[in-house]
C-alpha positions as CSV (number, residue, x, y, z in Angstrom):
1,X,-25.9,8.0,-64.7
2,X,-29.0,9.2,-66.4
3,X,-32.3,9.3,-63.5
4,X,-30.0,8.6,-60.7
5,X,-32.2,7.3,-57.9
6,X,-32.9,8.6,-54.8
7,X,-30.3,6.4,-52.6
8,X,-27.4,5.7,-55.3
9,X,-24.2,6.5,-55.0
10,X,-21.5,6.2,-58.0
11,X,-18.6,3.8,-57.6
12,X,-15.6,4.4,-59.5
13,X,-15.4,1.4,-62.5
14,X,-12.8,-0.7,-61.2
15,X,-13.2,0.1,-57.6
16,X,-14.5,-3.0,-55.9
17,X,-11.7,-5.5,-58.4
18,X,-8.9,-3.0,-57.6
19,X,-9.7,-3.3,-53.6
20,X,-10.7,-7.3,-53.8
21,X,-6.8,-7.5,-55.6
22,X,-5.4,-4.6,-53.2
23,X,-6.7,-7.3,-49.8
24,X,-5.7,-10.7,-51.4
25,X,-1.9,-9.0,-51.6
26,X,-2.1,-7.8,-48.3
27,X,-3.6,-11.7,-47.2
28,X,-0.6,-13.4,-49.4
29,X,1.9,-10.5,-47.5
30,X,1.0,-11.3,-43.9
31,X,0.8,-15.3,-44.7
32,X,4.7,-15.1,-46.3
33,X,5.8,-13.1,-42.9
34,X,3.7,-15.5,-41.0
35,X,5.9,-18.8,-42.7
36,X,9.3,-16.6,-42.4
37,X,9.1,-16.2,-38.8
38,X,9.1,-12.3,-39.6
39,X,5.9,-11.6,-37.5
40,X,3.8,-14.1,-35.3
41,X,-0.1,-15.0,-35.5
42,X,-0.3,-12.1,-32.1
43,X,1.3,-9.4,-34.3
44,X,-1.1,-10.0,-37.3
45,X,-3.7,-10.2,-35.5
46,X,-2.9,-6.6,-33.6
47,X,-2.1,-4.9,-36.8
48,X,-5.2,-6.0,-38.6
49,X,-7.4,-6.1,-35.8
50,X,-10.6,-4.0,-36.7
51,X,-9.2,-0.8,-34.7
52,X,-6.0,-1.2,-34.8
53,X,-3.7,1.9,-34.7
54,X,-7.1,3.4,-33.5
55,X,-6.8,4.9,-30.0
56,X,-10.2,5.6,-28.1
57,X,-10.7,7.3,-25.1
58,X,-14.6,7.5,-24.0
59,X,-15.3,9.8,-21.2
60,X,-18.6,8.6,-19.8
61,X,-19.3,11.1,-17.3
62,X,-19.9,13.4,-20.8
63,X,-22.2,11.2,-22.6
64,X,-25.5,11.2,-23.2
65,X,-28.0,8.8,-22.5
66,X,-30.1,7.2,-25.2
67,X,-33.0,6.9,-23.6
């Protein structure tokens, strides 16, 4: 990319397809396990919950205060 812009970043060509194709599999995965009894609404919503598989532990007594 000639005079690349303060800012810009390069994307791979394909990148953004590949991963719209790569989420509507995954949607047209959990509905077919949904409709076979396989997993229930709970367990697709705990699995692709935003953190999911993500465990956090927060000490508080060690964090800083913003202001």
């Amino acid at each position: 990319m000639k005079g690349k812009s303060k800012g810009q970043v390069r994307v791979e060509k394909g990148l953004f397809e590949r991963r719209k194709a790569e989420k509507q599999k995954a949607r047209d995965d959990d509905q077919r396990a949904l409709e076979s009894g396989q997993k229930s609404r709970e367990q697709l919503r705990q699995e692709n919950g935003l953190f999911s598989g993500v465990k956090v532990r927060v000490e508080f007594d060690r964090a800083k205060a913003l202001c």
